[in-house]
N, C-alpha and C positions, 0 to 999 in steps of 0.2 A: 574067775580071778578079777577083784580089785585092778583097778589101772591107775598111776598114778603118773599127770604128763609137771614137772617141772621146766617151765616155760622164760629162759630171758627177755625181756621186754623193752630190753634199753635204758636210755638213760631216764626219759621222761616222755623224750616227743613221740606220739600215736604213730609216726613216717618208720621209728625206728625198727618193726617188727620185720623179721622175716616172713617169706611164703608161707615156710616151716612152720614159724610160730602161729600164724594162721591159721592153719589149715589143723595144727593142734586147737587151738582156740573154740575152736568149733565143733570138734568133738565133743568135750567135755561137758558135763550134767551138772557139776557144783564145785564153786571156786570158792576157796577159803581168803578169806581178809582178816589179816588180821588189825585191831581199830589200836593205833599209836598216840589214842590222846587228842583234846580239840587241836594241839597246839601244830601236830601234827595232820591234820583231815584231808589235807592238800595230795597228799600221796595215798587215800582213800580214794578222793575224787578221780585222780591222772588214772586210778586203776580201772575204776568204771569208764571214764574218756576213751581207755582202751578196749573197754569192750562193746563198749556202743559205736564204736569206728569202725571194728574190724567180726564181731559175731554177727551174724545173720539169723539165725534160728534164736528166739528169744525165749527160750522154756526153758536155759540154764537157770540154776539156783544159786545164791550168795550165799556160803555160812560167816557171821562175822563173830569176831573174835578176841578180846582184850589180849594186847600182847605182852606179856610177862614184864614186871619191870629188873633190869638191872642195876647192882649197885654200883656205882661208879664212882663212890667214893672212898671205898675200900682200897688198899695199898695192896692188899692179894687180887690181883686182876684175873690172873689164871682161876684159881677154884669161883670166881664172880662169876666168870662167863663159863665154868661148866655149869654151875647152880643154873643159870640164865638159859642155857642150852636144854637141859636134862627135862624145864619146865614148859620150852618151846617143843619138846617132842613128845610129852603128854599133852600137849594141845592137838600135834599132828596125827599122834595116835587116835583119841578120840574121833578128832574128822572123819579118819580112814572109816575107824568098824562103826561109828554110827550115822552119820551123813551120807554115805558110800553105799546102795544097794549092794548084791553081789553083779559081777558083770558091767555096773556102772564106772567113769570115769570120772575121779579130780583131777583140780589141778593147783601148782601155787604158782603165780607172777610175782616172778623173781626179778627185780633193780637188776640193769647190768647182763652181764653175762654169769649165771648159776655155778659155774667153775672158775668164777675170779672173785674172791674178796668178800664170798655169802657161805655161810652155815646150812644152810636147806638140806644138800647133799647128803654132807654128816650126818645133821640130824635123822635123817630117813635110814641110813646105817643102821644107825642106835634101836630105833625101832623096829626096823628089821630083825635085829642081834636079837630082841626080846622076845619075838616069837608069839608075842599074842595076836596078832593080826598079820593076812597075808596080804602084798601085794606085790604087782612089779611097776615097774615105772622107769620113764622113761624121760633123756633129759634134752631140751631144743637148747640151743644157744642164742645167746642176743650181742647185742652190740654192747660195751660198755662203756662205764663212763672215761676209761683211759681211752677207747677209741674215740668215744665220742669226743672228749675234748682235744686231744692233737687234729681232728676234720677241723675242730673250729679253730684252731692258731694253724692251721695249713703246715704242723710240721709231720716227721716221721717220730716212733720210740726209737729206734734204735741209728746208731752209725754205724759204716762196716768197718766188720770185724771188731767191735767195740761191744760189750757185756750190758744190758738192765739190769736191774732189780728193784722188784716192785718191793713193798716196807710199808709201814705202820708210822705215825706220826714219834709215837712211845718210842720206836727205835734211832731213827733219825736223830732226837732228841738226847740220843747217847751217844751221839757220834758220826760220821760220813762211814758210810758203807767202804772196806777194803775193796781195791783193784775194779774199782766200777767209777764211770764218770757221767753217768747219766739215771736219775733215779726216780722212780712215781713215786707217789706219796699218796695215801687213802685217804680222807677225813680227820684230818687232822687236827684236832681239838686243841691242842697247845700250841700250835703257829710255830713247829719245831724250825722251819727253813729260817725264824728270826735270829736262831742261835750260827749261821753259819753265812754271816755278812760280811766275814773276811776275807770268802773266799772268791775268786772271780764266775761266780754262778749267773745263768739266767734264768727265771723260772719261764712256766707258763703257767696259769693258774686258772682254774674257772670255778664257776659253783652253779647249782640247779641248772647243768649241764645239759639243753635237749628242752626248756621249761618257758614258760612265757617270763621266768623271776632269772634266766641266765644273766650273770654277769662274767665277764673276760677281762684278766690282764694277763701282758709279758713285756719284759725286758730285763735291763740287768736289774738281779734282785735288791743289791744295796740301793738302788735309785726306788724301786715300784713296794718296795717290804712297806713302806708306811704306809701307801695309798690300798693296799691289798690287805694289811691289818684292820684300816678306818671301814673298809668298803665291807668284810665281812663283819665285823661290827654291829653297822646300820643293818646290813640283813638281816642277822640274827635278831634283834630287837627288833624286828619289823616282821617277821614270819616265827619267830619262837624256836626255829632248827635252822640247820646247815646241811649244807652236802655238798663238799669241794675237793677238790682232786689237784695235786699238779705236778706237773715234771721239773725237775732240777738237772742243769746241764754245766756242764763244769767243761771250762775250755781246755 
């Protein structure tokens, strides 16, 4: 049997791995990349950083891979990212039954922690359900970037006896979440927390979270909203992507 380890890796930084994810790390025979574009090469490179820090035996194999583009200009979001989905799991299919002896081990490095905020899981579902290829597989946890960013503002998520909910920038964007006063926020692409400067919020905000390109703000958000719109800005037009996180906290 096929073995398949889906492996969290944290946010960025090589420190973030568990034992766990190590000790996976070093079984496996062939790790699939998949390549996001020059614009993106950075989070190619961090993947390798991670393997040349933490594998010892060097006769694992890379298979690399263009990863599917999404439209993200379409107003149907939902059927976008099944299309987007259904073409990342005929990539993972192929890896399995041909890169994969029988007996041999993959793996994917997953951003994050694998059960927060990633499609991998899913994905491998799907493939499952279809039945042309078998495996089992098995999933490590990592740190992510909600952890990782509340270690850097030294706060906690939650207060007692007080409710989260983690959200999408798209939702936020429609509104404050009912009977919650504390809320993450993923990737947020439209700068939804702009539309909510009425309220007495503080954020904390970071981006390339765990990276040698981290940047950090918090306070109250109608004071820090300009300098965290100008600051992702500059990033973005200086590295071509994003990837920022933050909490909203409502007194």
């Amino acid at each position: 049997m096929k073995k398949i380890y889906v492996i969290g890796i944290g946010a960025g930084d090589p420190d973030h791995l568990t034992l766990q994810a190590v000790k996976a790390l070093n079984e496996v025979d062939a790790f699939l990349v998949l390549d996001k574009g020059e614009e993106k090469s950075g989070l190619t490179r961090l993947r390798r950083d991670i393997l040349d820090a933490h594998v010892k035996d060097r006769s694992f194999r890379i298979v690399e891979a263009r990863d599917p583009e999404r439209d993200r200009d379409t107003p149907d979001y939902a059927p976008a990212v099944d299309d987007w989905r259904r073409r990342r799991a005929d990539l993972y299919e192929r890896f399995i039954a041909r890169d994969l002896g029988e007996n041999e081990c993959g793996a994917f490095l997953v951003w994050g922690d694998p059960a927060l905020y990633d499609s991998t899981l899913g994905i491998l579902d799907e493939i499952a359900g279809r039945g042309a290829v078998a495996f089992d597989h098995e999933v490590v946890p990592g740190i992510s970037s909600v952890s990782a960013l509340l270690a850097k503002h030294r706060t906690g998520l939650n207060r007692v006896g007080r409710p989260v909910q983690i959200t999408t920038g798209r939702r936020l964007a429609e509104g404050w979440p009912e009977g919650v006063d504390d809320v993450v926020v993923m990737l947020d692409a439209r700068q939804a927390f702009t539309r909510h400067l009425d309220q007495d919020l503080f954020i904390y905000w970071g981006a390339y979270v765990g990276t040698e390109d981290e940047i950090l703000v918090s306070g109250r958000l109608r004071e820090v909203s300009d300098r965290i719109e100008e600051l992702r800005s500059e990033a973005r037009a200086r590295k071509g992507w994003i990837m920022d996180t933050y909490l909203l906290r409502r007194d």
